[in-house]
C-alpha positions as a Markdown table, in Angstrom:
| # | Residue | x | y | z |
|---|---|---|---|---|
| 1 | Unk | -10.1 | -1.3 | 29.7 |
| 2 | Unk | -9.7 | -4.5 | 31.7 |
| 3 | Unk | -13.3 | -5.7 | 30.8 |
| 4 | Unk | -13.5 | -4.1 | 27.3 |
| 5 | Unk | -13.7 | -6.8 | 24.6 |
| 6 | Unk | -14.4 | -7.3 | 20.8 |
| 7 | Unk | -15.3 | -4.2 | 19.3 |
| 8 | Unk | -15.5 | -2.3 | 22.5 |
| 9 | Unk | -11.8 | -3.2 | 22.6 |
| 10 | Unk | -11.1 | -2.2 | 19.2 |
| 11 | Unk | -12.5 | 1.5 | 19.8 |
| 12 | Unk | -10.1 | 2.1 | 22.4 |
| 13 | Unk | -7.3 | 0.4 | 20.9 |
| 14 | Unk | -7.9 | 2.7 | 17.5 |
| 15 | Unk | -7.5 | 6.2 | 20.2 |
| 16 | Unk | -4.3 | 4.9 | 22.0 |
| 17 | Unk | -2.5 | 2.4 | 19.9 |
| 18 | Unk | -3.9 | 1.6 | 16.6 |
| 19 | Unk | -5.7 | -1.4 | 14.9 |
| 20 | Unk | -5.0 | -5.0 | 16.6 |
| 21 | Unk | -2.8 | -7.2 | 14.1 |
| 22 | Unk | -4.3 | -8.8 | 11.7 |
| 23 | Unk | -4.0 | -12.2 | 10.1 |
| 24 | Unk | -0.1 | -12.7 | 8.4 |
| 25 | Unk | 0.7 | -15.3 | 6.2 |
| 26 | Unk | 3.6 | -17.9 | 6.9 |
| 27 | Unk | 6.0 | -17.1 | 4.5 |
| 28 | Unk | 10.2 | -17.3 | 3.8 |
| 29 | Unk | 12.0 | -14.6 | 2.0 |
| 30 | Unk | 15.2 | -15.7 | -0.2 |
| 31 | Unk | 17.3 | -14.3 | 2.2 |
| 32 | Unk | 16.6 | -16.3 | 4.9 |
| 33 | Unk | 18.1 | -19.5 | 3.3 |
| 34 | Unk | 15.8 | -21.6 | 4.7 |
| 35 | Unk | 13.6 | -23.1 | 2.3 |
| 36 | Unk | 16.4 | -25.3 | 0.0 |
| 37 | Unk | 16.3 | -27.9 | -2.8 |
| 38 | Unk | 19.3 | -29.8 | -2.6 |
| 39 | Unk | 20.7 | -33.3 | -4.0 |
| 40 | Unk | 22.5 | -35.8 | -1.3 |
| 41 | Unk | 25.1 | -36.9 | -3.4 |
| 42 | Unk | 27.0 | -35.2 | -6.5 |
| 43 | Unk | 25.4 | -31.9 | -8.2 |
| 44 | Unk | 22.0 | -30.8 | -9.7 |
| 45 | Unk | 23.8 | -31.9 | -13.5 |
| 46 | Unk | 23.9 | -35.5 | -12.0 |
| 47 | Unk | 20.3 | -35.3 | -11.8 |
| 48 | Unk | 19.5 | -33.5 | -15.1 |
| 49 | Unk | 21.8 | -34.7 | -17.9 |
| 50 | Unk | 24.5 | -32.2 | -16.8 |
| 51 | Unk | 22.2 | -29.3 | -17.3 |
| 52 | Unk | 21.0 | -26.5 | -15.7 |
| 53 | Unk | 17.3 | -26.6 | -14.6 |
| 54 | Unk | 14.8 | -24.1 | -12.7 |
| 55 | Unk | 11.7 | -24.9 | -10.5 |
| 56 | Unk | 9.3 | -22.5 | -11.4 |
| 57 | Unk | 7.0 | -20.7 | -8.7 |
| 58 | Unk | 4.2 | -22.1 | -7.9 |
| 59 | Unk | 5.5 | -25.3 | -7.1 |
| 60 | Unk | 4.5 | -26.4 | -3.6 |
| 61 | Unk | 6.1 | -27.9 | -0.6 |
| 62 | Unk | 4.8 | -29.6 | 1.8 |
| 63 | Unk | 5.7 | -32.1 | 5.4 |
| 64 | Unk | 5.0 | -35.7 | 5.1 |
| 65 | Unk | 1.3 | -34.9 | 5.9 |
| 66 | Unk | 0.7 | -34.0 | 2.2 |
| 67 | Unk | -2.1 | -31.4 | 1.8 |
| 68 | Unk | -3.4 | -32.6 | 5.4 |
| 69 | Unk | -0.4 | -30.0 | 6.9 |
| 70 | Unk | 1.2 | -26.8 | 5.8 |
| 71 | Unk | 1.9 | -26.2 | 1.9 |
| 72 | Unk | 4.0 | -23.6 | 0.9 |
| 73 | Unk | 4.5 | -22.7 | -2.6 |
| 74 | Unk | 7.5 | -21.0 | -4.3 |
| 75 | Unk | 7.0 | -17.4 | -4.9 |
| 76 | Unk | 9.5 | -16.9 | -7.8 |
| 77 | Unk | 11.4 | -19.2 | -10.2 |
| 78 | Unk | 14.5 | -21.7 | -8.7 |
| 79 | Unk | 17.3 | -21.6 | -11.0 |
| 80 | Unk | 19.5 | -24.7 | -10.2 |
| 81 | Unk | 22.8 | -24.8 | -11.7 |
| 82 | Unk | 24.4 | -28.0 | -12.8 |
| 83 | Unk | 27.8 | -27.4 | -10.6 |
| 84 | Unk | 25.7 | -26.3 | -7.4 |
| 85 | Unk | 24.1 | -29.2 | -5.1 |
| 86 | Unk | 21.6 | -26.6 | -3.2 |
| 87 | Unk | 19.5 | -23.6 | -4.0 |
| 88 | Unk | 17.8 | -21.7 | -1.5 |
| 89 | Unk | 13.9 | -20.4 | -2.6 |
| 90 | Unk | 11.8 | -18.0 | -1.1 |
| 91 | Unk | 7.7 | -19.3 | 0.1 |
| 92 | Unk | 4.8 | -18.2 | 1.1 |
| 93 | Unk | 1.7 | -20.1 | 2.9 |
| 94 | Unk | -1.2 | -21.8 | 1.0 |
| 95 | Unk | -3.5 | -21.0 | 3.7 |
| 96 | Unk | -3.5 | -18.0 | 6.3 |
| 97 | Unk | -2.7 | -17.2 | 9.9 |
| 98 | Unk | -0.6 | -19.6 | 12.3 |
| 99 | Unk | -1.7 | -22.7 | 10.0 |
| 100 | Unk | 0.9 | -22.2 | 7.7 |
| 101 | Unk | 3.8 | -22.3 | 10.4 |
| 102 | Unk | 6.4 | -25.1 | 10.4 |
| 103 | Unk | 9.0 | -26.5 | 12.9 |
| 104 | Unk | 12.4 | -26.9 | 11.2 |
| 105 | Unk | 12.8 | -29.4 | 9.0 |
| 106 | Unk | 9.1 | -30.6 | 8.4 |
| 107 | Unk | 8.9 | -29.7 | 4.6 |
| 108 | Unk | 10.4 | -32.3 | 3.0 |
| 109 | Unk | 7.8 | -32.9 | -0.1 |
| 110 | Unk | 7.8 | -31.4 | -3.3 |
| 111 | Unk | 5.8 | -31.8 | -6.8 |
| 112 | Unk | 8.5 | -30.8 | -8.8 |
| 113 | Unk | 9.4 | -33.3 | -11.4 |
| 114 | Unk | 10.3 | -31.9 | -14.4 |
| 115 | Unk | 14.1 | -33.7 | -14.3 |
| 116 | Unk | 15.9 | -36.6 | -15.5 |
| 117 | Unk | 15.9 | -39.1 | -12.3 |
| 118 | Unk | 12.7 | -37.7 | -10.7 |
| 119 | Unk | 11.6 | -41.2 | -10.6 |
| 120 | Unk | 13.9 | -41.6 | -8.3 |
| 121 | Unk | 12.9 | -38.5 | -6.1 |
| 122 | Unk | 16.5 | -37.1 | -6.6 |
| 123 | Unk | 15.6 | -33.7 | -6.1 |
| 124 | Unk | 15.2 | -33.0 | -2.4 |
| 125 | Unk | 13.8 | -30.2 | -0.2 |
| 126 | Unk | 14.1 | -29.0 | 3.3 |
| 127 | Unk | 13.3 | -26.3 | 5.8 |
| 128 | Unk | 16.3 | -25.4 | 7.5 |
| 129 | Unk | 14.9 | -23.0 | 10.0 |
| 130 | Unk | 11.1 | -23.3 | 12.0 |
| 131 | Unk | 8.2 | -21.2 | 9.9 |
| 132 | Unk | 7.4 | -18.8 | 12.4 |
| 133 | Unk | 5.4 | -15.3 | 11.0 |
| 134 | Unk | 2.5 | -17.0 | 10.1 |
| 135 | Unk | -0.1 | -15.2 | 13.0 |
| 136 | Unk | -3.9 | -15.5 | 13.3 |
| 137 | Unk | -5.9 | -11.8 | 14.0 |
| 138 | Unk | -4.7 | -10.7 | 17.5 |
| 139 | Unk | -7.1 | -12.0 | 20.3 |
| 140 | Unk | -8.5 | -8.8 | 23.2 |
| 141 | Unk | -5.8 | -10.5 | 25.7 |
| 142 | Unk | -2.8 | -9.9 | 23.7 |
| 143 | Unk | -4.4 | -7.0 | 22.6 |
| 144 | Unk | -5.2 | -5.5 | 25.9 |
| 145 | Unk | -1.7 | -6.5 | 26.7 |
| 146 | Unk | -0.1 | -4.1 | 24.2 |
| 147 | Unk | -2.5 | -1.3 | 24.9 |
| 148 | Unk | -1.3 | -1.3 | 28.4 |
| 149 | Unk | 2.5 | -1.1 | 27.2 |
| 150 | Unk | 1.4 | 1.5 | 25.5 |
| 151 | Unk | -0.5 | 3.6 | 28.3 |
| 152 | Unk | 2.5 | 3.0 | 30.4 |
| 153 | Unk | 5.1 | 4.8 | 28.1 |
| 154 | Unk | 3.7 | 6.6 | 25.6 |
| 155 | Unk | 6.8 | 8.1 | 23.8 |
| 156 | Unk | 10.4 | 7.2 | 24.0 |
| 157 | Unk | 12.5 | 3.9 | 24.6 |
| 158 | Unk | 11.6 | 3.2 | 27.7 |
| 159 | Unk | 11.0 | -0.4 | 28.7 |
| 160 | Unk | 7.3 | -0.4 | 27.9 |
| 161 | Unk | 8.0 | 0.9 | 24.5 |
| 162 | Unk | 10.9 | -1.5 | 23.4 |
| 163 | Unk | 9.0 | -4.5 | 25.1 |
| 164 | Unk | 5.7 | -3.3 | 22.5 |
| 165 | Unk | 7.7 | -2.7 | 19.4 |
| 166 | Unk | 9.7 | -6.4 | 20.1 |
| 167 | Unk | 6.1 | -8.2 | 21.2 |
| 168 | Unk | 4.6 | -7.0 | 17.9 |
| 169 | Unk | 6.9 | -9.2 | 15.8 |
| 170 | Unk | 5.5 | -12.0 | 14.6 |
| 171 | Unk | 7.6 | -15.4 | 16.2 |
| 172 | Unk | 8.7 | -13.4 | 19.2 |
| 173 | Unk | 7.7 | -15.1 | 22.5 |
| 174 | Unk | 9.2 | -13.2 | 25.1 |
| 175 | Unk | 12.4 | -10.6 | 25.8 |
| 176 | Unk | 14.2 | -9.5 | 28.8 |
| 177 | Unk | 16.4 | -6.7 | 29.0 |
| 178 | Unk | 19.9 | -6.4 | 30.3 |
| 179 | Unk | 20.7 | -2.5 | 31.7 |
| 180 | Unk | 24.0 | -1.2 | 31.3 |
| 181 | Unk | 25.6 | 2.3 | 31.2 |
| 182 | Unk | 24.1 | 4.4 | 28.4 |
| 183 | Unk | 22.7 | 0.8 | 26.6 |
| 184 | Unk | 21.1 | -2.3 | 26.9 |
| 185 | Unk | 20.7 | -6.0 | 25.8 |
| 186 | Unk | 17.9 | -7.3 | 24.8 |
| 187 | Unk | 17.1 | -11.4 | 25.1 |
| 188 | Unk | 14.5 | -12.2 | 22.4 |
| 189 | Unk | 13.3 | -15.4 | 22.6 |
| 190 | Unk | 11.2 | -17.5 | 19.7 |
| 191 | Unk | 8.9 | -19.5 | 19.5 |
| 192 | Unk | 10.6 | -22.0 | 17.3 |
| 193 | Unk | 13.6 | -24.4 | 18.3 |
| 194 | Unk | 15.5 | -23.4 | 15.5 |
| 195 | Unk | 15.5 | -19.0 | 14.9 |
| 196 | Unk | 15.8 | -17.8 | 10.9 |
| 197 | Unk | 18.4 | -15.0 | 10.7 |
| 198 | Unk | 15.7 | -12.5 | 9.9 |
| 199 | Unk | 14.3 | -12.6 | 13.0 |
| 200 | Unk | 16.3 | -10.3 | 14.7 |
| 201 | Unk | 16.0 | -8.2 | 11.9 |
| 202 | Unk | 12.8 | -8.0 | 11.9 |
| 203 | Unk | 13.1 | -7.4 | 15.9 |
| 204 | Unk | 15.5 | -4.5 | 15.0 |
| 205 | Unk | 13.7 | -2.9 | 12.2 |
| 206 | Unk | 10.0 | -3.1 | 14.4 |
| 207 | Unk | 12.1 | -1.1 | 17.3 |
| 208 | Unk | 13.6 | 1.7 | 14.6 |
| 209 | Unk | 10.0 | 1.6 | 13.5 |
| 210 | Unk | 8.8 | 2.2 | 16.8 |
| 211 | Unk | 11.1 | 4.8 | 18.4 |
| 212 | Unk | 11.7 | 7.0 | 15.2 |
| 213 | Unk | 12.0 | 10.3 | 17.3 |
| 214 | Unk | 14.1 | 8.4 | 20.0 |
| 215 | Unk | 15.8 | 5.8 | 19.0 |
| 216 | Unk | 17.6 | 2.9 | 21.4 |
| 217 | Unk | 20.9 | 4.1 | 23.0 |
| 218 | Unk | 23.9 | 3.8 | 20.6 |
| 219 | Unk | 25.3 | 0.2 | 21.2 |
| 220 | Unk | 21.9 | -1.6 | 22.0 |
| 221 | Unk | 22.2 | -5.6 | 21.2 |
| 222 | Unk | 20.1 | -8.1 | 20.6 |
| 223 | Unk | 20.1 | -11.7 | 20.9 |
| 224 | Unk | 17.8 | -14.2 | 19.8 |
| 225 | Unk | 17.1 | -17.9 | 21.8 |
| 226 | Unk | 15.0 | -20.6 | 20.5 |
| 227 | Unk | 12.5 | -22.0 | 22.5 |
| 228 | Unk | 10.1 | -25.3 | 22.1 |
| 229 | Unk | 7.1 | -24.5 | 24.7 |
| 230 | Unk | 5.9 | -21.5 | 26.3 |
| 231 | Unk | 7.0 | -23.3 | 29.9 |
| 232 | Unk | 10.4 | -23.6 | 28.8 |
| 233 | Unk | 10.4 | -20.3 | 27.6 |
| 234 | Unk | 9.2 | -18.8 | 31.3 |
| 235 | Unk | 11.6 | -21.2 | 32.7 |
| 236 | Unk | 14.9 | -20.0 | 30.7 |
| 237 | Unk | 13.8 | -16.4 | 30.6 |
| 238 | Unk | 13.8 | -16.3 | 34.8 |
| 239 | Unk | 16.9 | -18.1 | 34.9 |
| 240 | Unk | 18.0 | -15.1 | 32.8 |
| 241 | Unk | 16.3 | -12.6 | 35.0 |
| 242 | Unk | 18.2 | -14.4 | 38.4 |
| 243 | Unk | 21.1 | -14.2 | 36.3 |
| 244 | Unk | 21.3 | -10.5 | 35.8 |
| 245 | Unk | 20.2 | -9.6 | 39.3 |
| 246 | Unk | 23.0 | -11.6 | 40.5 |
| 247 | Unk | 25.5 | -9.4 | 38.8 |
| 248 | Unk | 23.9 | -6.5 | 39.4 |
| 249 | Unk | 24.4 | -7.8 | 43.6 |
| 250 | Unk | 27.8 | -8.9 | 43.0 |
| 251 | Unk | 28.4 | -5.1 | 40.8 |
């Protein structure tokens, strides 16, 4: 195992864990409210003689770069009523893998123009929250990685097995666990400084998925931290660790 690679690799993975993850585009679902046109002053009617107005989908968003960097297009129609002065959008990546990914607040272009003052560029767009899902096909180190968690506990919620299910969502850098009676906290910590809401959702819904014929203890959390560089994220994460071993000490 520890020298198997390529499709050596894959054959092994396939008996004791399954395929290695593919290529996932970037994308950002409606309910995330991250992806939002928006006016600075007044209401979208301001903009569009006092009238309601939709963006269709299709229409693509991209950072200052232009086409040189990350393009999202909209994935369904923006209605934006006259009274309202944002509307939230749902995206998906122009091109595949990690390429697509954003930092927060990095989309702020749009070719929409089908309104009143768009000579003015009016009509603005932003990325609240960093683009994080957008992965390129798992390389044998990560792979090998998860085939180990695997090995280690192959049924249950052990450690090993909540560490695989939280590792294989996409945006997910790191996790420690805090041990208490009967539960435990997890610390999930993302790559991007700023973490969508869905993230621990998708955290939560990859463990469920996981563990279906033993599921966390009743009570589990999980919290979610932001995090700009894999050092930082090593360096807050054993600060965490310290942390907990102190209070276990002091307990």
């Amino acid at each position: 195992m520890p020298y198997a690679t390529g499709s050596d690799l894959d054959f092994l993975g396939a008996i004791f864990l399954g395929p290695r993850l593919g290529v996932q585009d970037a994308s950002s679902s409606l309910a995330d409210d991250n992806f939002q046109f928006y006016v600075r002053n007044g209401t979208f009617g301001n903009i569009k003689n006092g009238q309601d107005f939709t963006i269709p989908a299709g229409t693509r968003i991209s950072t200052i770069n232009g086409t040189t960097g990350p393009v999202m297009i909209t994935t369904a129609d923006t209605l934006c009523p006259a009274a309202a002065s944002s509307a939230s959008c749902s995206v998906v990546s122009l091109t595949s893998g990690a390429s697509g990914n954003g930092a927060a607040g990095v989309f702020l272009q749009h070719n929409f123009t089908a309104y009143a003052s768009s000579a003015f560029g009016s009509l603005l767009v932003t990325n609240n929250f960093g683009v994080v899902v957008g992965t390129d096909a798992e390389t044998d180190t990560d792979y090998r990685y998860r085939i180990n968690l695997k090995l280690q506990s192959p049924a249950g919620n052990a450690e090993a097995n909540v560490r695989l299910a939280i590792l294989s969502v996409p945006g997910v850098q790191d996790v420690v666990f805090d041990y208490q009676a009967g539960t435990y906290t997890a610390y999930v910590y993302g790559i991007s400084p700023q973490v969508a809401p869905s993230l621990l959702s998708m955290v939560q819904a990859a463990m469920d998925d996981g563990m279906t014929r033993c599921l966390p203890p009743v009570g589990a959390t999980i919290f979610a931290r932001a995090g700009a560089s894999r050092r930082l994220a090593k360096a807050w994460l054993r600060q965490l660790e310290l942390e907990l071993e102190r209070k276990r000490f002091v307990a």
